[in-house]
C-alpha positions, 0 to 999 in steps of 0.5 A: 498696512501691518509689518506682517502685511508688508512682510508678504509683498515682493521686494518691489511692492516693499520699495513701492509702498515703503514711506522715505520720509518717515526720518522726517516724521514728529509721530514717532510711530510713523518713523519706528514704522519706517525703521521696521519696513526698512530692515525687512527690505534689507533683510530680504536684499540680503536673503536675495544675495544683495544690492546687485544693479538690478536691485539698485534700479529698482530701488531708485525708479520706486524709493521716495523721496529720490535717493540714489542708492548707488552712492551707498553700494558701488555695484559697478 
């Protein structure tokens, strides 16, 4: 999928098909991919107000591998 392909899906899709792993990846194009997709979720968390407990939830029933995000944005 193209930056521009993964631009258009929904925060969902984004969370769903984004690679966790791509920090542990020795193709670095597979890891630049991974910075990219990454700031494009966060871009659109931001554009949506933030990380608020919906958002964390969803995040963390899709991201691979497993990483809570609540430890990161204490939403209450």
């Amino acid at each position: 999928m193209t930056l521009e392909q993964f631009k258009e899906l929904t925060l969902e899709e984004m969370m769903f098909h984004h690679d966790g792993w791509y920090m542990m990846s020795d193709d670095h194009s597979k890891y630049e991919q991974g910075v990219w997709e990454r700031n494009i979720i966060e871009e659109k968390v931001k554009a949506q107000g933030g990380w608020d407990p919906f958002l964390i939830n969803m995040w963390n029933d899709n991201y691979n591998p497993k990483m809570a995000i609540k430890a990161l944005y204490d939403c209450g």
